[in-house]
Structures are given as structure tokens and as C-alpha cells.
N, C-alpha and C positions, 0 to 999 in steps of 0.2 A: 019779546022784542025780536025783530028779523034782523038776520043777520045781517052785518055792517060791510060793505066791499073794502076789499084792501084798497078800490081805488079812491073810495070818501076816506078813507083812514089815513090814506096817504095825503089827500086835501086838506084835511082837515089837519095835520102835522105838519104842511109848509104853510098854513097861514098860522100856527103857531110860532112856527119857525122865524117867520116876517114879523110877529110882534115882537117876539125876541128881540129880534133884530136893532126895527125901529125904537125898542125902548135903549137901544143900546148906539143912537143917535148913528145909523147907516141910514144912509140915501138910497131907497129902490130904484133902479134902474130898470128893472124886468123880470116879470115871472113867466116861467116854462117857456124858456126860447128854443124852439125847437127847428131841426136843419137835419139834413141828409146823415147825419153822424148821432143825431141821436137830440134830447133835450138835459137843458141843465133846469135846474129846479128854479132857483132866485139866483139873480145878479144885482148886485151892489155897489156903492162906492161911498168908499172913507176918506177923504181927504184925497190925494193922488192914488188910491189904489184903490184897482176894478178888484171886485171878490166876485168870484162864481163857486155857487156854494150849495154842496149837497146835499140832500133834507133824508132824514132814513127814519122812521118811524114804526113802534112793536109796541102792541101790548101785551106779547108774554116772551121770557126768553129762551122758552123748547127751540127757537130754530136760532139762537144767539143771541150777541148783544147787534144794537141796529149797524155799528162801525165793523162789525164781520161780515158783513154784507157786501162792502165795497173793498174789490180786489183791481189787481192792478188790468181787467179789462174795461171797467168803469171807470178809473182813473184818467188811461189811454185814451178814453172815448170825451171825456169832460175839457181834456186839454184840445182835443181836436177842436172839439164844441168852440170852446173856448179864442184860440183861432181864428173859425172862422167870423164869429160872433166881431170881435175885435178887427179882425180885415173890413168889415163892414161899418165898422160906429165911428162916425163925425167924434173929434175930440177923445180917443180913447188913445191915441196912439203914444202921448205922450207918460200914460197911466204904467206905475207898476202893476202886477197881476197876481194874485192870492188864490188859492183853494182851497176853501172851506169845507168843512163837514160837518150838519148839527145833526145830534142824534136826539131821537127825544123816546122816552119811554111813558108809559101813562095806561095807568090803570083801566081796566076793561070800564068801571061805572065812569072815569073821566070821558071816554069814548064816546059813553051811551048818552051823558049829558049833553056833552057838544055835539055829537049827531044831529040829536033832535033840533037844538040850534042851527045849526048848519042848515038843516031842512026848512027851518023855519025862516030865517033871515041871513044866510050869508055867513054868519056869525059874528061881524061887526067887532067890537073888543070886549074879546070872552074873558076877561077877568084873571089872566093869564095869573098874576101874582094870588088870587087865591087859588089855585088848582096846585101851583107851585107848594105853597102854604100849608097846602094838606095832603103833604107828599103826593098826589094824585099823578103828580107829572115830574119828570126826572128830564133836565137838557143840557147836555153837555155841548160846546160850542169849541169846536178842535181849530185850532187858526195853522194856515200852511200844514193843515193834513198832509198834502199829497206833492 
């Protein structure tokens, strides 16, 4: 199989992320809003609170775990995002504001599966609870990381 880019790896770990999410009854608002400061991954909303939330995705842990990733110049940079994002949205102003972090870990074969998905159709709803199931996939979901 040819190698897989970190940038479908990381695709392919924020629409994880979003099912997560959605099974965990958030509201999308937006994915990879991007601005002069950089992009946040997914934004959401729970009831009164906007969450902008950052997706870190590995399948092996030689360079760490995916939450050793984000140091405080990604932080710095999410809250800018974040900001500006928020100066801009109708109806946002009244929202409290959360940062998120989901990390998610997953087996190189869970990769290789959903790739070819991913290639194939988007990936539509990968069955997230079986890959979970069979240890395949590991996501921890950090509320007020940062």
C-alpha cells in the first residue's frame, strides 16, 4: 500500500473527531476556519458555549502522544483564531467560549481501512463504535484544555 499523507491522516482524524462529536449531541458550526492567524480545526456549539476544538491525530507514539503536540504557540494562535472568528459571527457574542482538544490514536490497519474509504466515498459514517470496539482507535476528548 502507498504511503498515507499526514495530510489524509489528519482528514481523516477530524472527520473522526466530528463523529465523536456529533454522537455526543454538539452542534457543528464549522470546519477548518481558516484566517490570517492560522486555522482551527472544528467549531461547535453546546447549548451557550462556542467550543473551538483541536483535532491531533498518530498512529504511532515515537514522536509522542497527539496532546504533546500542542504547546502554548498553538494555543496562542487558536485563541487569536478564535477572536477573530467570534468578532465576525452573528449571534456569537452572547456565547461562552471553550477549547477543546481531541486526541485520537489508531492503529496503522485502522488507517489503512478508512483510507481506502475515505478514497472511495468521503467516508460517510465509518462505524466509528466498531473501530473503538476493537481497540483500533483510542480518543480522548480534553474539555477546557487550554
Amino acid at each position: 500500500m502507498n504511503k498515507i499523507s499526514r495530510k489524509d491522516t489528519g482528514t481523516i482524524g477530524e472527520i473522526i473527531a466530528w463523529q465523536y462529536l456529533d454522537g455526543h449531541r454538539y452542534k457543528l458550526v464549522e470546519k477548518n476556519f481558516g484566517c490570517k492567524y492560522g486555522e482551527v480545526d472544528i467549531i461547535v456549539r453546546k447549548g451557550n458555549i462556542m467550543i473551538f476544538v483541536e483535532v491531533k491525530t498518530r498512529t504511532t507514539d515515537l514522536y509522542g502522544e497527539p496532546l504533546e503536540s500542542i504547546g502554548p504557540q498553538k494555543t496562542s494562535r487558536i485563541r487569536k483564531i478564535s477572536g477573530l472568528y467570534l468578532s465576525r459571527s452573528i449571534g456569537a457574542a452572547n456565547c461562552d467560549i471553550r477549547f477543546d482538544i481531541i486526541s485520537i490514536f489508531m492503529k496503522k490497519k485502522a488507517l489503512e481501512i478508512l483510507h481506502k474509504g475515505f478514497n472511495a466515498s468521503n467516508l460517510g459514517d465509518i462505524g466509528l463504535a466498531d473501530f473503538r470496539d476493537a481497540g483500533m482507535i483510542k480518543i480522548e476528548h480534553i474539555k477546557n484544555a487550554f
